[in-house]
PyMOL commands that place a pseudoatom at each C-alpha (Angstrom):
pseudoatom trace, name=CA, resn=UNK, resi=1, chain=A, elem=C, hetatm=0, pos=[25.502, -3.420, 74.826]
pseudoatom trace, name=CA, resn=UNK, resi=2, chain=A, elem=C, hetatm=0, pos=[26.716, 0.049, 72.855]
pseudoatom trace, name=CA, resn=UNK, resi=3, chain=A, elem=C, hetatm=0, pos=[28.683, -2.630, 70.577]
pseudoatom trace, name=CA, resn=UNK, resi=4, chain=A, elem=C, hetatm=0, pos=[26.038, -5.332, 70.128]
pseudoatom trace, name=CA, resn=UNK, resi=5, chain=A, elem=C, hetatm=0, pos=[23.669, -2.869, 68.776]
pseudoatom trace, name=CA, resn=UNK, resi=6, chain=A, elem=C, hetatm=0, pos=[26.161, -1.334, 66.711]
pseudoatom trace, name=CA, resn=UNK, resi=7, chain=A, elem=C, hetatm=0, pos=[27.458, -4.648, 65.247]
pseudoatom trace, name=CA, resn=UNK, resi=8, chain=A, elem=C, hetatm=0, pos=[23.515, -5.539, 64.414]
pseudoatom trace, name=CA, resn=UNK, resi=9, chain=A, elem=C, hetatm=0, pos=[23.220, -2.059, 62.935]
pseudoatom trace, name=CA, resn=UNK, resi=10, chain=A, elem=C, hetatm=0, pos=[26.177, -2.602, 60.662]
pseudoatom trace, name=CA, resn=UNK, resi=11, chain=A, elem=C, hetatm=0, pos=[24.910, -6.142, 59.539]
pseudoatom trace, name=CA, resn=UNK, resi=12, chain=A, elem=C, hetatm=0, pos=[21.587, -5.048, 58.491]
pseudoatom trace, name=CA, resn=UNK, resi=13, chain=A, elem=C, hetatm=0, pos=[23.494, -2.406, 56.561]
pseudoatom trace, name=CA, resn=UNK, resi=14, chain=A, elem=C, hetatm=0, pos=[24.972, -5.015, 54.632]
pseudoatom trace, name=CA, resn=UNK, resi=15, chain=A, elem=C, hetatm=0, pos=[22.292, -7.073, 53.826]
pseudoatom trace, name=CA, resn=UNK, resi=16, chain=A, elem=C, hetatm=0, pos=[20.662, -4.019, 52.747]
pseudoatom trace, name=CA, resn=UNK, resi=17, chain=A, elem=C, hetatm=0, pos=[23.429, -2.699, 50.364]
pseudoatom trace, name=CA, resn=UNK, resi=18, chain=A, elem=C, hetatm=0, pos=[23.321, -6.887, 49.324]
pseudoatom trace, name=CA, resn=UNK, resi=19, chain=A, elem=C, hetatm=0, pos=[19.665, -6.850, 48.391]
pseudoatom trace, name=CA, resn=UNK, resi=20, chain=A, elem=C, hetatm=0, pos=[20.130, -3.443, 46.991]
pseudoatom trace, name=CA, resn=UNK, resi=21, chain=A, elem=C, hetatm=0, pos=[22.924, -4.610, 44.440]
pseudoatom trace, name=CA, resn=UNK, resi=22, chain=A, elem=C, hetatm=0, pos=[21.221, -8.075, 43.812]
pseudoatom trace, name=CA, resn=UNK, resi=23, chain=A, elem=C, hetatm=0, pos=[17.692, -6.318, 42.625]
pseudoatom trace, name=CA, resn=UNK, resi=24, chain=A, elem=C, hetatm=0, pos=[20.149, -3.576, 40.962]
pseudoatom trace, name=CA, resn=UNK, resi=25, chain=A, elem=C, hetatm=0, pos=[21.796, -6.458, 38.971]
pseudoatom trace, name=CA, resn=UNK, resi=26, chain=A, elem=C, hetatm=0, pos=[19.046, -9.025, 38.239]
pseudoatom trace, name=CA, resn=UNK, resi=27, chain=A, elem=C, hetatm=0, pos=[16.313, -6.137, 37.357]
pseudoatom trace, name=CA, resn=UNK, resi=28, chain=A, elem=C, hetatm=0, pos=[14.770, -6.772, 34.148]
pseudoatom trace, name=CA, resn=UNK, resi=29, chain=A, elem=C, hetatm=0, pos=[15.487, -4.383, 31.191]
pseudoatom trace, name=CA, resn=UNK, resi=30, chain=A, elem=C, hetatm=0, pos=[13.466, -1.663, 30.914]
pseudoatom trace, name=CA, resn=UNK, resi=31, chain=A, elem=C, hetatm=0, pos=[13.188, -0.003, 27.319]
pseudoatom trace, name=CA, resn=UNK, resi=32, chain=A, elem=C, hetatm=0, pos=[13.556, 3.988, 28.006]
pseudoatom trace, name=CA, resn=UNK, resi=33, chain=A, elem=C, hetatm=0, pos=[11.765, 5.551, 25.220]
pseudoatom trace, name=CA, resn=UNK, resi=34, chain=A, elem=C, hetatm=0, pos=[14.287, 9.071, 25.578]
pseudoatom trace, name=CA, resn=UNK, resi=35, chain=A, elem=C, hetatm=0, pos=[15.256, 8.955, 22.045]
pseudoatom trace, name=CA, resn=UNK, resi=36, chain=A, elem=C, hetatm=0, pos=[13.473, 9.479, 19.460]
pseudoatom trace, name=CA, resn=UNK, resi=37, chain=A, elem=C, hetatm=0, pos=[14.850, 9.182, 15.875]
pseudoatom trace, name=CA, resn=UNK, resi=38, chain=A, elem=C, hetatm=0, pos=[11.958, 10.054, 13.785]
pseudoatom trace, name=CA, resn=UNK, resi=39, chain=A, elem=C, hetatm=0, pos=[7.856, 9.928, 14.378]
pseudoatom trace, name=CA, resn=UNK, resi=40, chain=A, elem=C, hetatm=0, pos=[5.512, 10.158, 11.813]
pseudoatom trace, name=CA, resn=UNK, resi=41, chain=A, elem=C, hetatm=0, pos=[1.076, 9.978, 12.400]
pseudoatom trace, name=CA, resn=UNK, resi=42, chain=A, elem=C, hetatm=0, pos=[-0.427, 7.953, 8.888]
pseudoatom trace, name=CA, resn=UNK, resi=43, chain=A, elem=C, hetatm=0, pos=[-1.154, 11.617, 7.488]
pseudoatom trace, name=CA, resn=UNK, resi=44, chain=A, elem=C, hetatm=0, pos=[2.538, 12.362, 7.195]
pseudoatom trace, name=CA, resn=UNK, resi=45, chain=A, elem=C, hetatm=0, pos=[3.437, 9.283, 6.078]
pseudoatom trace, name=CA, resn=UNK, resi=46, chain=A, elem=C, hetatm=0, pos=[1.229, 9.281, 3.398]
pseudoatom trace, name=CA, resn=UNK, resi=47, chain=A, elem=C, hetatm=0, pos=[2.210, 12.714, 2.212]
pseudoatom trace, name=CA, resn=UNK, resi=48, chain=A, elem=C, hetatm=0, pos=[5.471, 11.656, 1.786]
pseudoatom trace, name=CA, resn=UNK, resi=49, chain=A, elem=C, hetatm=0, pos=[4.728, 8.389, -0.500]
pseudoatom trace, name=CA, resn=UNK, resi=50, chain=A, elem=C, hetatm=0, pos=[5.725, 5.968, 2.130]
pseudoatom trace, name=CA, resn=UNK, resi=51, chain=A, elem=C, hetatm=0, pos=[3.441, 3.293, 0.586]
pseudoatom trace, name=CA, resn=UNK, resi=52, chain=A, elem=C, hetatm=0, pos=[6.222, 0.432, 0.787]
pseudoatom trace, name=CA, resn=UNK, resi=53, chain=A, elem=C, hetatm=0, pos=[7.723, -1.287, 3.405]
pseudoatom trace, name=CA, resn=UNK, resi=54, chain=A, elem=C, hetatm=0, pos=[10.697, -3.979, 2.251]
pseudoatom trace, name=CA, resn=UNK, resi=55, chain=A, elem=C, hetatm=0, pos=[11.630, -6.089, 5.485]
pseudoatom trace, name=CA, resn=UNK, resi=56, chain=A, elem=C, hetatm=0, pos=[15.204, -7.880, 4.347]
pseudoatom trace, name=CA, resn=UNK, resi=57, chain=A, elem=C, hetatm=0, pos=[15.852, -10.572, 7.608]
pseudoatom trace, name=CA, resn=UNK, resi=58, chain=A, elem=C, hetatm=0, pos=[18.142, -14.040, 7.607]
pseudoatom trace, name=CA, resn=UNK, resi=59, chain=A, elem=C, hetatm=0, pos=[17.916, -14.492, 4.289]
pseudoatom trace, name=CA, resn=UNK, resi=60, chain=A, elem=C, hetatm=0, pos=[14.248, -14.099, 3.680]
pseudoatom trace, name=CA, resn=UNK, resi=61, chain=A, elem=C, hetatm=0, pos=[12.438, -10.651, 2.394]
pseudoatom trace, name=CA, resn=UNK, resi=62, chain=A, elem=C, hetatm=0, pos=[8.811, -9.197, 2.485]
pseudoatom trace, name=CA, resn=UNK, resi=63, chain=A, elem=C, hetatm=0, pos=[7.528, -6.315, 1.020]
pseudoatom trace, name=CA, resn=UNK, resi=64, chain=A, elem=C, hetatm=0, pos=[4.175, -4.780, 2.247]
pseudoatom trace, name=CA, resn=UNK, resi=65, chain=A, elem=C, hetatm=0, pos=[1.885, -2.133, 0.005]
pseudoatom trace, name=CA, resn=UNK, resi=66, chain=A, elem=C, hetatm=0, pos=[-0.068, 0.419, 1.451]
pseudoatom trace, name=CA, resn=UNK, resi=67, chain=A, elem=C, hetatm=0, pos=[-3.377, 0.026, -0.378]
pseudoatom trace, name=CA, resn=UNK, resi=68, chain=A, elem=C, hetatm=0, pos=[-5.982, 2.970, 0.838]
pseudoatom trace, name=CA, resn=UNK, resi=69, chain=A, elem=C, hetatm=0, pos=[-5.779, 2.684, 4.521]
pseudoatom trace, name=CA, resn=UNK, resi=70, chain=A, elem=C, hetatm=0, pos=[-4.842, -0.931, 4.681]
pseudoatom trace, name=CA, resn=UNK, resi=71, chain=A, elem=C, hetatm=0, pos=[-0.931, -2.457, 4.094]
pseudoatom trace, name=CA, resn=UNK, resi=72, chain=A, elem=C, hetatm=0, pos=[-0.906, -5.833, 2.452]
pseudoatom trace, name=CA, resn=UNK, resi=73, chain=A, elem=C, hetatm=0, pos=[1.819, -8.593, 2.372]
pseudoatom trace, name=CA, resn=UNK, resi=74, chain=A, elem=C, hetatm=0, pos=[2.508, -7.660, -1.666]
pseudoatom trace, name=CA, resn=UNK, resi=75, chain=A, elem=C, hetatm=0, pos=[2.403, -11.265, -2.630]
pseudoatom trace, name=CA, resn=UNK, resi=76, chain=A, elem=C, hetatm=0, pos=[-1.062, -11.716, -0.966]
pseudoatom trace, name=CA, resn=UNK, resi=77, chain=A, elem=C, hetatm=0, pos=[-2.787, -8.383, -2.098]
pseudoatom trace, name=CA, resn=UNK, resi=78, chain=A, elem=C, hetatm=0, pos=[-6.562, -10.003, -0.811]
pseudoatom trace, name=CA, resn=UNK, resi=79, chain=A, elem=C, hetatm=0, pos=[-5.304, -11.747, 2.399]
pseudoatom trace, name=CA, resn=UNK, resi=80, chain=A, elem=C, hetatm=0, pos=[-5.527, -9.064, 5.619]
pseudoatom trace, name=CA, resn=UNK, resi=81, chain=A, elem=C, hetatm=0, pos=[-2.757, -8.412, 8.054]
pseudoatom trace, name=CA, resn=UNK, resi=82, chain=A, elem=C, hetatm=0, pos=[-3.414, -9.996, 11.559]
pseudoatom trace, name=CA, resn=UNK, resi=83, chain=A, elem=C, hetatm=0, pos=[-3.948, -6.520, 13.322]
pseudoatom trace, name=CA, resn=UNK, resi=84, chain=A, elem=C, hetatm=0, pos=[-1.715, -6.615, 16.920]
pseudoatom trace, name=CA, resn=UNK, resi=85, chain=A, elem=C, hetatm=0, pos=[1.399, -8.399, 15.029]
pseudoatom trace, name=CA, resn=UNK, resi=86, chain=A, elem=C, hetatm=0, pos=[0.989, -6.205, 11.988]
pseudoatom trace, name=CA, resn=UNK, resi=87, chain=A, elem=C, hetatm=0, pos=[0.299, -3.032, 14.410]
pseudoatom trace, name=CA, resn=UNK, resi=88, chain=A, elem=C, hetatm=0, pos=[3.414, -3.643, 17.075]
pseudoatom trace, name=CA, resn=UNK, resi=89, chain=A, elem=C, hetatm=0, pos=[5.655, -3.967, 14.113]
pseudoatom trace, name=CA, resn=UNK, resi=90, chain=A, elem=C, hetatm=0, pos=[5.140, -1.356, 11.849]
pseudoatom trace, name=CA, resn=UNK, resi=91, chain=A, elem=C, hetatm=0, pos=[4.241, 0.941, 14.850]
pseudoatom trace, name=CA, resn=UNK, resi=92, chain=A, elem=C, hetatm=0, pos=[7.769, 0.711, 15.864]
pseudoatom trace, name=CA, resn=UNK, resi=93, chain=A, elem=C, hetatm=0, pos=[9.072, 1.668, 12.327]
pseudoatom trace, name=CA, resn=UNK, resi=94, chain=A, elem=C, hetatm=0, pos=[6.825, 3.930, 12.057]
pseudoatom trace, name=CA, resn=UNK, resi=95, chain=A, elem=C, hetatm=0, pos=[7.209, 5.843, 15.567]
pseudoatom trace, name=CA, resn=UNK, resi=96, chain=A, elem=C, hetatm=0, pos=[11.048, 4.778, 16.029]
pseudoatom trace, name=CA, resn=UNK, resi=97, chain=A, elem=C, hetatm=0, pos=[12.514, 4.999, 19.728]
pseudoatom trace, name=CA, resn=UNK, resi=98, chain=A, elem=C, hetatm=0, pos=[16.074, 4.019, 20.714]
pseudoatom trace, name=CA, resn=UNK, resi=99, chain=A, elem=C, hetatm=0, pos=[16.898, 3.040, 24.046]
pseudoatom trace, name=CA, resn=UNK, resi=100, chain=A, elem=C, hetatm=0, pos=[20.337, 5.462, 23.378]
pseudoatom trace, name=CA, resn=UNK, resi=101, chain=A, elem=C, hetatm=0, pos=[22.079, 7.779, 20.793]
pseudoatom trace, name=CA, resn=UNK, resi=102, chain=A, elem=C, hetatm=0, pos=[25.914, 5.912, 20.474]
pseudoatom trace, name=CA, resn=UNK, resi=103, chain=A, elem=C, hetatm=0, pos=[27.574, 8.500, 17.514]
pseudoatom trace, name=CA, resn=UNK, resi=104, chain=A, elem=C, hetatm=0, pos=[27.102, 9.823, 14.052]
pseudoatom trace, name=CA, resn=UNK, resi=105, chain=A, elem=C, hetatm=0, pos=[29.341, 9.062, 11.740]
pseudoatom trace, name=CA, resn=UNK, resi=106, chain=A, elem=C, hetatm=0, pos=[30.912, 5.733, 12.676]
pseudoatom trace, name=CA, resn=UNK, resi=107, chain=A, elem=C, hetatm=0, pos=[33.572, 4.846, 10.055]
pseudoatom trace, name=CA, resn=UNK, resi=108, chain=A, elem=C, hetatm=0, pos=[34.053, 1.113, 11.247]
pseudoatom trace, name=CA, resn=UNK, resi=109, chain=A, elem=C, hetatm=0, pos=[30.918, -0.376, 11.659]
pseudoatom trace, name=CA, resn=UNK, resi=110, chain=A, elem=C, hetatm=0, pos=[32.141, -3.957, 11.351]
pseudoatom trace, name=CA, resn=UNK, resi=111, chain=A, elem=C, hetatm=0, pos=[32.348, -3.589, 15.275]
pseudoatom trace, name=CA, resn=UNK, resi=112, chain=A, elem=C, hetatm=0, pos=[28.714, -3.477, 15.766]
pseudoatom trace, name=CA, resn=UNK, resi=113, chain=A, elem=C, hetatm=0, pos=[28.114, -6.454, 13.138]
pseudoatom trace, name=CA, resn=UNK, resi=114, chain=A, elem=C, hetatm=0, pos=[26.466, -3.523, 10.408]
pseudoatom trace, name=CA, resn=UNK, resi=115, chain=A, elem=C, hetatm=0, pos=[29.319, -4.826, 7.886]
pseudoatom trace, name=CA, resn=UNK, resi=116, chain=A, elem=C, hetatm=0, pos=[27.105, -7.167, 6.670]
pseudoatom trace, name=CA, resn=UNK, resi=117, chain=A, elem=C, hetatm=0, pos=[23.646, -6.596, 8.821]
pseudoatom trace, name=CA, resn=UNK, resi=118, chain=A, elem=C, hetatm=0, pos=[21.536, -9.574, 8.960]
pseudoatom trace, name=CA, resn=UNK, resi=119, chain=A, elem=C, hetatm=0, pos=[18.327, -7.525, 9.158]
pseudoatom trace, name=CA, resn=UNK, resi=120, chain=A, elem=C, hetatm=0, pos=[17.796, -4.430, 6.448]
pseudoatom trace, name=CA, resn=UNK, resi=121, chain=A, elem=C, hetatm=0, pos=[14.211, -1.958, 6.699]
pseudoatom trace, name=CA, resn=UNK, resi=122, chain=A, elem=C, hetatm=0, pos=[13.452, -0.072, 4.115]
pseudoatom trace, name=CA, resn=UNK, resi=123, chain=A, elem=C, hetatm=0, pos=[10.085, 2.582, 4.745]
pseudoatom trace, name=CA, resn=UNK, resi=124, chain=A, elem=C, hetatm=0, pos=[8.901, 4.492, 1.643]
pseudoatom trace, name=CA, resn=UNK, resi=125, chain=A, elem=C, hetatm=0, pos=[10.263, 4.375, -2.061]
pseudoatom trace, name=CA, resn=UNK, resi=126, chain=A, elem=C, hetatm=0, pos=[13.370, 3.135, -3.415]
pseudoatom trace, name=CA, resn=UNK, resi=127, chain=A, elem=C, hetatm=0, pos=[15.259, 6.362, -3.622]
pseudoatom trace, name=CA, resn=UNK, resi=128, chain=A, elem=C, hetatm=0, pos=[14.096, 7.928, -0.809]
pseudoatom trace, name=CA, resn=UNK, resi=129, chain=A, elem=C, hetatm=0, pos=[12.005, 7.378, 2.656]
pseudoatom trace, name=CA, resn=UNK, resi=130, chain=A, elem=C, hetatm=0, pos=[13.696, 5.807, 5.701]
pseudoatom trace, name=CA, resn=UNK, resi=131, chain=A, elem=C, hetatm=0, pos=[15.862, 3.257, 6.159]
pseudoatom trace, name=CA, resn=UNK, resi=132, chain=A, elem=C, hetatm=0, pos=[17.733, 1.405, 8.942]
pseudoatom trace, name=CA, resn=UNK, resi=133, chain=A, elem=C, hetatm=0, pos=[20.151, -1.515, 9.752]
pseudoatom trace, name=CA, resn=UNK, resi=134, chain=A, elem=C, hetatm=0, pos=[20.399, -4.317, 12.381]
pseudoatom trace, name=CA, resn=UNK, resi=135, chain=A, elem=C, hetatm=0, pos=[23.647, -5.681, 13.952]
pseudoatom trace, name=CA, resn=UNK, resi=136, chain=A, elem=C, hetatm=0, pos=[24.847, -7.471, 16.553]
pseudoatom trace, name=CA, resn=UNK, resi=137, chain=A, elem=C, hetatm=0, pos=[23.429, -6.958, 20.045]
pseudoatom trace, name=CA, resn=UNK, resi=138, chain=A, elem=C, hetatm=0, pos=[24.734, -5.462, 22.934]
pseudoatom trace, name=CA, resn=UNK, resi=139, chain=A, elem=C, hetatm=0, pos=[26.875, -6.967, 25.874]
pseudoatom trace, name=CA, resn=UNK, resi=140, chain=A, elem=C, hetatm=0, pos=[23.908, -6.819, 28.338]
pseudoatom trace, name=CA, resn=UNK, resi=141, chain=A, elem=C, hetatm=0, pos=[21.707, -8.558, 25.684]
pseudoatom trace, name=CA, resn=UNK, resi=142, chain=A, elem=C, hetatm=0, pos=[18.700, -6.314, 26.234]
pseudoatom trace, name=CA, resn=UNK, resi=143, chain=A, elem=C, hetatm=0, pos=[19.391, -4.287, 22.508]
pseudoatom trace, name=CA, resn=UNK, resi=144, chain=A, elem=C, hetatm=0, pos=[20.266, -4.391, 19.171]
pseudoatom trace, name=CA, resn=UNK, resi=145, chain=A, elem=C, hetatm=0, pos=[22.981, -1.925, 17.424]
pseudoatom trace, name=CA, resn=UNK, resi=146, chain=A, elem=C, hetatm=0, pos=[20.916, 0.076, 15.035]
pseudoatom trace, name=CA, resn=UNK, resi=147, chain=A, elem=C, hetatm=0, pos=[22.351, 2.299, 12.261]
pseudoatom trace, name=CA, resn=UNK, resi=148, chain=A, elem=C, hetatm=0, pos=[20.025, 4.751, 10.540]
pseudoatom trace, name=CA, resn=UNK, resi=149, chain=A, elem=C, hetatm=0, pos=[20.807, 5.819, 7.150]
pseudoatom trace, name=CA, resn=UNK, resi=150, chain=A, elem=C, hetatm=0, pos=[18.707, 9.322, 7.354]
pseudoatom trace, name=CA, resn=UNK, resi=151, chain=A, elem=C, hetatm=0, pos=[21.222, 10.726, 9.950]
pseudoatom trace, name=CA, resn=UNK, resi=152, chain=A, elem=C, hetatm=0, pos=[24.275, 8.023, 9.499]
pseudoatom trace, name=CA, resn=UNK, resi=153, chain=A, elem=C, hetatm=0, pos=[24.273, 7.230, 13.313]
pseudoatom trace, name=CA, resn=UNK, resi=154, chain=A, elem=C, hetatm=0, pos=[24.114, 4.212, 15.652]
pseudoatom trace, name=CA, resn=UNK, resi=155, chain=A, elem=C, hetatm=0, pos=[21.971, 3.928, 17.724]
pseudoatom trace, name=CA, resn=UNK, resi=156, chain=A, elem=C, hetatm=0, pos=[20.979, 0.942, 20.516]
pseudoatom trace, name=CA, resn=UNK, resi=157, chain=A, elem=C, hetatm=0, pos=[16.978, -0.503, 20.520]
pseudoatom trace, name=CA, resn=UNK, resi=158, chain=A, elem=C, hetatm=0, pos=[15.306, -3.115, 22.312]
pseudoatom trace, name=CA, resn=UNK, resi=159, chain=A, elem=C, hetatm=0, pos=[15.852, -6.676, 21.250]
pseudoatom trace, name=CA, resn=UNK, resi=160, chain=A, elem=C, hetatm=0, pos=[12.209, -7.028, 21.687]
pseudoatom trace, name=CA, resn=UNK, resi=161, chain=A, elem=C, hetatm=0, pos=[11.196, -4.466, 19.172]
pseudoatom trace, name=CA, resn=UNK, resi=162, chain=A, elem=C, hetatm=0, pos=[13.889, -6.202, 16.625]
pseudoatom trace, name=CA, resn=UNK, resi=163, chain=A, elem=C, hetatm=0, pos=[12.517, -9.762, 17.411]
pseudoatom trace, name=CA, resn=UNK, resi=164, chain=A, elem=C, hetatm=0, pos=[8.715, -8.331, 15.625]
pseudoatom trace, name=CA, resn=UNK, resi=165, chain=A, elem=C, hetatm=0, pos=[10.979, -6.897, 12.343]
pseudoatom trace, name=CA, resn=UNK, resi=166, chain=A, elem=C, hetatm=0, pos=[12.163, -10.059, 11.699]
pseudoatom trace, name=CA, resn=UNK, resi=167, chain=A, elem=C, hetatm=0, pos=[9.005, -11.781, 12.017]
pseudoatom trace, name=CA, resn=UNK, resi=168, chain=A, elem=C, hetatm=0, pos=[7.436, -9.236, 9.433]
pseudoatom trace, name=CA, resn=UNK, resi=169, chain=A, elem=C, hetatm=0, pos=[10.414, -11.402, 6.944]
pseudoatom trace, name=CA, resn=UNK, resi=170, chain=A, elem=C, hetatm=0, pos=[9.982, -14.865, 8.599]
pseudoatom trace, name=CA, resn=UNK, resi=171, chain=A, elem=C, hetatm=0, pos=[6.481, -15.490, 8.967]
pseudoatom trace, name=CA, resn=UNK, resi=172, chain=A, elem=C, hetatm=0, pos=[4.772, -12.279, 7.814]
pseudoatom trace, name=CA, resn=UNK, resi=173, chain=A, elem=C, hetatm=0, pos=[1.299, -11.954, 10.379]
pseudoatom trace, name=CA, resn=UNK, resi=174, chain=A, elem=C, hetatm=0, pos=[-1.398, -13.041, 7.732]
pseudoatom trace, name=CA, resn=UNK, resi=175, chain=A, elem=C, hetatm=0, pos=[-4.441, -13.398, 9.078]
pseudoatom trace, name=CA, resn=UNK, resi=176, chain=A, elem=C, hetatm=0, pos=[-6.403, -16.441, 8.575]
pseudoatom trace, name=CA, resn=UNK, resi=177, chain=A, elem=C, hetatm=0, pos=[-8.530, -17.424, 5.335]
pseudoatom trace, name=CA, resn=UNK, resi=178, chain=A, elem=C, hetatm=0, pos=[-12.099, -17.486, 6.469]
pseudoatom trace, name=CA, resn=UNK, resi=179, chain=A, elem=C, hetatm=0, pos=[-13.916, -20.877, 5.510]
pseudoatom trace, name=CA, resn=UNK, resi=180, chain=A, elem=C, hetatm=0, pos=[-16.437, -20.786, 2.779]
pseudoatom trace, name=CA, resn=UNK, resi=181, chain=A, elem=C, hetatm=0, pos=[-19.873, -20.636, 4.325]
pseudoatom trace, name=CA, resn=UNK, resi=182, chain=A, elem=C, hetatm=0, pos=[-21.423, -24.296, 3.927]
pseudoatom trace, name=CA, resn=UNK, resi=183, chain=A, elem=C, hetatm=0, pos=[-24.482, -23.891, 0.833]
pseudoatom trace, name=CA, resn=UNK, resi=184, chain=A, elem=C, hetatm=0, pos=[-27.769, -25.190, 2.123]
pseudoatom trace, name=CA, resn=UNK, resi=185, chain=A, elem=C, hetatm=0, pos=[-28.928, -28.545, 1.242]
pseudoatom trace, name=CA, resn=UNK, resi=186, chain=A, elem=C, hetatm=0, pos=[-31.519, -28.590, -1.538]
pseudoatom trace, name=CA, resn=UNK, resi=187, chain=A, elem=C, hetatm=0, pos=[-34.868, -29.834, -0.254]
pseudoatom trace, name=CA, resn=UNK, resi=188, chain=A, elem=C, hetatm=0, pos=[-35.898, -33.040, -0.902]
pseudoatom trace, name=CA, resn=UNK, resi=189, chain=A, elem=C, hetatm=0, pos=[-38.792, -33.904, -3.627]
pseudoatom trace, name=CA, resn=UNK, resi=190, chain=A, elem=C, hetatm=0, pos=[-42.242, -35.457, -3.005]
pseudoatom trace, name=CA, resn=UNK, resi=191, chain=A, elem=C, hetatm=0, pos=[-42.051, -38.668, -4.356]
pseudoatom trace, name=CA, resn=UNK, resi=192, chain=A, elem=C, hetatm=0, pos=[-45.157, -38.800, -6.698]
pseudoatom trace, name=CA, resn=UNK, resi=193, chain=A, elem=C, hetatm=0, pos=[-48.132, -41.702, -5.797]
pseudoatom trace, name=CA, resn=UNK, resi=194, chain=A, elem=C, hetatm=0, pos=[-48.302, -44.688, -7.664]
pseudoatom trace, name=CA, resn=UNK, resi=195, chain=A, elem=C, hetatm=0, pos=[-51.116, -44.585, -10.025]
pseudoatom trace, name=CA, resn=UNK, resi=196, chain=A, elem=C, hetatm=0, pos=[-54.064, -46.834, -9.306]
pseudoatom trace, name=CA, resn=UNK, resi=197, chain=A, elem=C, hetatm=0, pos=[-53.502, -49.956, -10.551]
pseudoatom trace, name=CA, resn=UNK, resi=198, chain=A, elem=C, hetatm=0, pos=[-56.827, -51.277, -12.651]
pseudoatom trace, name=CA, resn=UNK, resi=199, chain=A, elem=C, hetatm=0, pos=[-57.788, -54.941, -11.467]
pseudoatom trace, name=CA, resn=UNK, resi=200, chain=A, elem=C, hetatm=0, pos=[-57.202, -57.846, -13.799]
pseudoatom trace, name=CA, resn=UNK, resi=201, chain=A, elem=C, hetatm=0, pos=[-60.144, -59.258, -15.437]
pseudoatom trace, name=CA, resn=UNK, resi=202, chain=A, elem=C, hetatm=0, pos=[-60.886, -63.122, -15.522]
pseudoatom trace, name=CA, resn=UNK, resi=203, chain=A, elem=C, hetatm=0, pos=[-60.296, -64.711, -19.204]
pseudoatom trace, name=CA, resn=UNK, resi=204, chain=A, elem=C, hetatm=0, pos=[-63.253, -65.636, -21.124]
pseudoatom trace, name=CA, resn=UNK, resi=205, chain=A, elem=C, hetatm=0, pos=[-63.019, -69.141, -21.909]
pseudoatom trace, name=CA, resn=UNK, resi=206, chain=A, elem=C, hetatm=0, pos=[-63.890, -69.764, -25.403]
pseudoatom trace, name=CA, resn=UNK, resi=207, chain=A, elem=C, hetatm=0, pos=[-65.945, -72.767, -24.874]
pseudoatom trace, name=CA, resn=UNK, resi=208, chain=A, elem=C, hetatm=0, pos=[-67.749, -70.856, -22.277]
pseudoatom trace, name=CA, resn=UNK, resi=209, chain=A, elem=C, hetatm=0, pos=[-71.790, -71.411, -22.568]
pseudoatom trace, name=CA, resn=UNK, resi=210, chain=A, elem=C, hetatm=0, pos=[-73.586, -68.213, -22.614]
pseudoatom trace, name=CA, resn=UNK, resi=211, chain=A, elem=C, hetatm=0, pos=[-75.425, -67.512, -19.928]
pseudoatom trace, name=CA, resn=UNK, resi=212, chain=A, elem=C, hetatm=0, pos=[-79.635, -68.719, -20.544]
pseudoatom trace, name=CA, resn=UNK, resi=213, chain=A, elem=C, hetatm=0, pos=[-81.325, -65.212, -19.691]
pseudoatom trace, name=CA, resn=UNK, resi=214, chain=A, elem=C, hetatm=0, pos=[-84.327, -65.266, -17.162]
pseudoatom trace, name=CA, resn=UNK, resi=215, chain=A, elem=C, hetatm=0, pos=[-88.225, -66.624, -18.822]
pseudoatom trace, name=CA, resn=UNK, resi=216, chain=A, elem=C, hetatm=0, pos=[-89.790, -63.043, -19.334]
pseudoatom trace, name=CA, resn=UNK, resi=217, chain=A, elem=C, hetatm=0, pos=[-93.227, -62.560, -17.175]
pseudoatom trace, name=CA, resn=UNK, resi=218, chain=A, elem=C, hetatm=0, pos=[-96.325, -62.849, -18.224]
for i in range(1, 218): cmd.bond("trace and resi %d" % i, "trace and resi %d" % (i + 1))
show_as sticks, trace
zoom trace
């Protein structure tokens, strides 16, 4: 009996350590927000001139202009930004977390695909602000490599984050051109009345005998 219960023991051991590394294994990725490489609030930003964003992704590139308190696609200065696209990207350039610090200073960065990045960001003017590149992802999938020029290091962040930079280039998040309000109809006009028609008179025949008036009264 001693064995039997230690044999049953033992086997739901197993299948616990088996579920355990399953779950362990097949747990989706979690983005841990632990490293911050730079955070700026709009005041900052706009105390140091970062008015321009330049989004460089396959091939295609978007620059947005900081206009008062609003950023604009530059090629469509009077066409809004569709706020939770517009806000999710540039929230995550402008409040940048890594999932981890790799190293500073990486001389061969051909390894991580940053030879030739397929995504460039560029945050402020040209000869200054902050600036970042994309390469390849990561074996697991879950990130992208990420070098920042500011501090020369790689970095890894989450391939979801990456996925909304390269929509800013592919399809920037313009919202929708409001319809012209239909103009009223203009009212109809009374139709004005016919005018009375005068009725036509017999013809006087000219061989007509005048009429022999009455004998007057005595």
């Amino acid at each position: 009996m001693k064995n039997k219960l230690t044999y049953i023991t033992l086997g739901v051991a197993i299948l616990l350590g088996g579920y355990a590394y399953y779950e362990g294994q097949h747990k989706a990725p979690t983005d841990s927000t632990d490293v911050q490489v730079w955070s700026l609030d709009d005041n900052q930003a706009k105390a140091a001139g970062l008015d321009t964003l330049e989004v460089k992704a396959d091939a295609k590139d978007a620059v947005y202009k900081l206009n008062g308190d609003a950023w604009h696609l530059s090629t469509e200065p009077a066409r809004d930004l569709r706020s939770g696209d517009w806000t999710t990207a540039y929230g995550n350039i402008k409040n940048l977390m890594a999932s981890r610090k790799l190293d500073a200073h990486v001389k061969d960065l051909s390894k991580y695909g940053l030879a030739k990045p397929a995504i460039a960001i560029h945050w402020g003017p040209a000869t200054a602000g902050y600036g970042f590149e994309v390469g390849d992802k990561n074996p697991t999938g879950d990130a992208y490599y990420v070098h920042c020029d500011k501090d020369d290091t790689l970095y890894t962040v989450a391939s979801w984050k990456v996925d909304s930079w390269k929509q800013l280039a592919a399809d920037p998040p313009l919202a929708p051109v409001p319809s012209p309000s239909p103009k009223p109809s203009p009212s109809p006009k009374a139709s004005a009345a016919p005018a009375a028609m005068a009725s036509p008179k017999a013809p006087v025949s000219k061989n007509a005998v005048p009429a022999t008036p009455p004998p007057a009264k005595k």
